[in-house]
C-alpha positions in Angstrom: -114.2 306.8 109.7 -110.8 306.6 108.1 -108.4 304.0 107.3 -105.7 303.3 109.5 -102.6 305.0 107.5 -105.3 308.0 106.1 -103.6 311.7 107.0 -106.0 313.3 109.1 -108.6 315.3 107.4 -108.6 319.4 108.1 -112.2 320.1 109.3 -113.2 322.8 106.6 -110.8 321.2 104.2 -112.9 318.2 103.5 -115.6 320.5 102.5 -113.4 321.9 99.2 -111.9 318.2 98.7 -113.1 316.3 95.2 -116.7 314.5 94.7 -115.4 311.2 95.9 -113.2 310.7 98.9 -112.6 306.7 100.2 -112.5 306.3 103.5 -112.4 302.5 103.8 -111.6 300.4 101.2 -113.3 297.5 100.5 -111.8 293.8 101.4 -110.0 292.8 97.6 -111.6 289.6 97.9 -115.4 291.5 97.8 -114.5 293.7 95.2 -116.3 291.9 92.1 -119.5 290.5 93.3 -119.8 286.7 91.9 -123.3 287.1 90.7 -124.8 288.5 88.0 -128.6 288.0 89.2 -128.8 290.2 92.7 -131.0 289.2 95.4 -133.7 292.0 95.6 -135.7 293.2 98.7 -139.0 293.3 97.5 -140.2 295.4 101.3 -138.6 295.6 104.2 -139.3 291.5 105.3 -139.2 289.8 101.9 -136.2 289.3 99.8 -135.9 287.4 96.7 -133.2 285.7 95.0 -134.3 285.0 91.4 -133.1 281.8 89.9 -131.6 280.8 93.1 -132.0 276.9 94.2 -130.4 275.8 97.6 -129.0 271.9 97.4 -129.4 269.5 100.7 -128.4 271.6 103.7 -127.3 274.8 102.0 -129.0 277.5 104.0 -129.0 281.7 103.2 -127.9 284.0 105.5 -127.3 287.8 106.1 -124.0 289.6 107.0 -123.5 293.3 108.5 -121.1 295.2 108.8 -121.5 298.9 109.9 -117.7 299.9 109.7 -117.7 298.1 106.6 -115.3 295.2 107.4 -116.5 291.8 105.6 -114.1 289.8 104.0 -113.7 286.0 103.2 -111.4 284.2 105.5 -110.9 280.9 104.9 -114.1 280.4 103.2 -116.3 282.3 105.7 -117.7 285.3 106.1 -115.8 287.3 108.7 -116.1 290.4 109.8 -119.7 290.9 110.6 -121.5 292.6 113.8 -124.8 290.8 113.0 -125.2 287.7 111.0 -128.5 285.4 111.2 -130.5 283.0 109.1 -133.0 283.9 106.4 -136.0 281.7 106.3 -138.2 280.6 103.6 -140.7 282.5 102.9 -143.7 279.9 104.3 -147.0 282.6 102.3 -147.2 284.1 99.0 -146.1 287.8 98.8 -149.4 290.3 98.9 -150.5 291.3 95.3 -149.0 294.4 95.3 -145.5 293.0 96.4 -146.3 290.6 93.8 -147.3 292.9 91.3 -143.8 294.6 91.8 -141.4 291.8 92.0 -142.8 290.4 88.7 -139.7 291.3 86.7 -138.0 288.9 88.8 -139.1 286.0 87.4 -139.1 282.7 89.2 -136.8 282.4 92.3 -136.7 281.7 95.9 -138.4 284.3 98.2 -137.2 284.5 102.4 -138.0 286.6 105.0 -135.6 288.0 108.2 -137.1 288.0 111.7 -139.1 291.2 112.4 -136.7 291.6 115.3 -133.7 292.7 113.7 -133.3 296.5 113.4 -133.6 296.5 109.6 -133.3 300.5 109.5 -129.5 299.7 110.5 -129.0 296.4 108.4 -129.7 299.0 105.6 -126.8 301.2 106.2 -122.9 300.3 106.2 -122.5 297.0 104.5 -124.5 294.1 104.3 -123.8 290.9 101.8 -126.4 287.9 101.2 -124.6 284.2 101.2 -125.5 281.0 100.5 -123.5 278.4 102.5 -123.5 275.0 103.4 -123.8 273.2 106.4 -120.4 273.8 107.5 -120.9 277.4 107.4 -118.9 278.0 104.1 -119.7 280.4 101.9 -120.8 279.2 97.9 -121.8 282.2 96.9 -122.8 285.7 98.2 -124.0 289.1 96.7 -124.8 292.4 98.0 -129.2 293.0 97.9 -130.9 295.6 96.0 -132.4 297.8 98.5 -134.4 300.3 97.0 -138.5 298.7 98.3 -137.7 298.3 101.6 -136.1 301.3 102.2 -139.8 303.5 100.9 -141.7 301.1 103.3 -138.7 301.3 106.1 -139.2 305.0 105.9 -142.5 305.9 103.9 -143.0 308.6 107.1 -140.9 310.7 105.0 -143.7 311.5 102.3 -145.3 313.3 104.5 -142.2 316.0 104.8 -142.9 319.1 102.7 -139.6 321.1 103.6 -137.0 318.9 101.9 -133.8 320.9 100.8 -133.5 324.2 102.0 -136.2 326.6 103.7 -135.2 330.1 104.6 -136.3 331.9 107.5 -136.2 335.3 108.7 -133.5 333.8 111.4 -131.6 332.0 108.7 -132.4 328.8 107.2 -133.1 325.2 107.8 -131.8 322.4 105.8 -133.1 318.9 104.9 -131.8 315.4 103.2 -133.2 312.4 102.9 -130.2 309.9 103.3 -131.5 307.1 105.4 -128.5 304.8 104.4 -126.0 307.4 105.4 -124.1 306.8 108.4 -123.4 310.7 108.6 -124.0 313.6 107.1 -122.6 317.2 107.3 -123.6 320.9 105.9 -120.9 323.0 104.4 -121.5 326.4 104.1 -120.0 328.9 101.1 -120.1 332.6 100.5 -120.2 331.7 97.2 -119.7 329.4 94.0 -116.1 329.5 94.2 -115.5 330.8 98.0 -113.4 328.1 100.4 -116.0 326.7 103.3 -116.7 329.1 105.9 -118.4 326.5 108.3 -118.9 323.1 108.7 -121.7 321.5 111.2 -123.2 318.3 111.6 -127.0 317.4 110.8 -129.2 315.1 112.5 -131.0 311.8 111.6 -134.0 311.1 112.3 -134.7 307.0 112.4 -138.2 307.2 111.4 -138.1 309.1 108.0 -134.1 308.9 107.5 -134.1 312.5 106.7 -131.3 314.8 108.0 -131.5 318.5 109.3 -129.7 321.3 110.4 -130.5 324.5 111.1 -128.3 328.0 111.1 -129.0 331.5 112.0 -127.1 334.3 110.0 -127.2 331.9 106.1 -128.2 334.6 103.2 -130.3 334.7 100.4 -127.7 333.6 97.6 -125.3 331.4 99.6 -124.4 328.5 98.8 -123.8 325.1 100.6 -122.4 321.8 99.9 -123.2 318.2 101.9 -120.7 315.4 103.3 -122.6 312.5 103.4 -120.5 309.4 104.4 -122.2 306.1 102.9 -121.0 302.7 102.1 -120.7 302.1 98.4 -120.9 298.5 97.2 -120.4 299.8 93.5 -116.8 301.6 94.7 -114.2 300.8 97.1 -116.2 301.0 100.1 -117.2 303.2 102.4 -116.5 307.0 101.4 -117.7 310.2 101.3 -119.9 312.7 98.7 
């Protein structure tokens, strides 16, 4: 997923390139978030926005992009492949929610309709906004993400074989990247040796943990993984 004018990438090369390599940069207009106090998912229904008051007929509302493309244009949000409403919350959050979101302080709590896929709305890039009734945007902010991604995929405590398991055959490799929108296994000889092989790894929806398998990998090789992921913190969407 690179931009337009990028040079095209060598296969192996990108496996010997630096830490950090932006694919997409993000819109100039999104680049400095305009709040200090984040909204915060508190699981994967229930988002808070502490300190946040809505005035007469301001409403909030979720933007996502998975290539990463939101910008302001013209006051709105463009960009977006799924947008919708966030309601109030109309019942208290359960103790332990509760219990967990204390640091908050006071604020307003909403919830998204259980029908969105909200496995996807946690990868690529997704910004909160407040707007009016015009549909103009007041203010807007990225959401912390952290709770509802353990409930979205709390299947994955019950993997054992995270990281790397050898086998007589080989070895099998494991990550657990659920808001990754791909990741690949390089393979070195050794600390310093160029990548030998490159090979995609698959995701698994339900625990967001990535594998690969491959015959022939030695005790005392090493390995390296490209895991393309939206950054809100950087210029966008890159790669690791």
């Amino acid at each position: 997923m690179g931009s337009p004018d990028a040079a095209p990438v060598p296969a192996l090369a990108a496996c010997d390139a630096g830490p950090v390599t932006v694919l997409r940069a993000q819109a100039p207009a999104l680049k400095a978030t305009t709040d200090a106090l984040q909204p915060v998912w508190l699981d994967d229904r229930r988002l808070r926005w502490p300190a946040l008051t809505l005035g007469a007929g301001q409403v909030l509302r979720f933007h996502h992009s998975a290539e990463g493309a939101l910008d302001v244009v013209d006051g709105r949000l463009a960009g977006s492949d799924l947008s919708g409403a966030l309601e109030l919350a109309k019942d208290a959050p359960d103790a332990e929610v509760a219990a967990q979101g204390a640091y908050l302080g006071a604020g307003l709590d909403f919830t998204i309709d259980p029908a969105i896929d909200r496995r996807a709305l946690h990868r690529g890039q997704t910004l909160i906004t407040v707007e009016d009734d015009q549909g103009r945007v007041l203010r807007w902010s990225p959401a912390q993400t952290a709770r509802a991604l353990d409930v979205l995929h709390a299947a994955a405590e019950d993997e054992r074989a995270l990281g790397v398991s050898l086998t007589p055959a080989g070895a099998s490799f494991k990550l657990w990247a659920p808001t990754a929108d791909r990741v690949e296994l390089c393979l070195h000889d050794g600390p310093d040796s160029a990548a030998r092989a490159r090979l995609p790894m698959t995701r698994d929806e339900l625990t967001g943990i990535w594998s690969a398998a491959r015959t022939g990998v030695r005790s005392g090789a090493y390995y390296r993984y490209l895991v393309e992921v939206f950054v809100p913190a950087s210029a966008g969407s890159a790669t690791w």
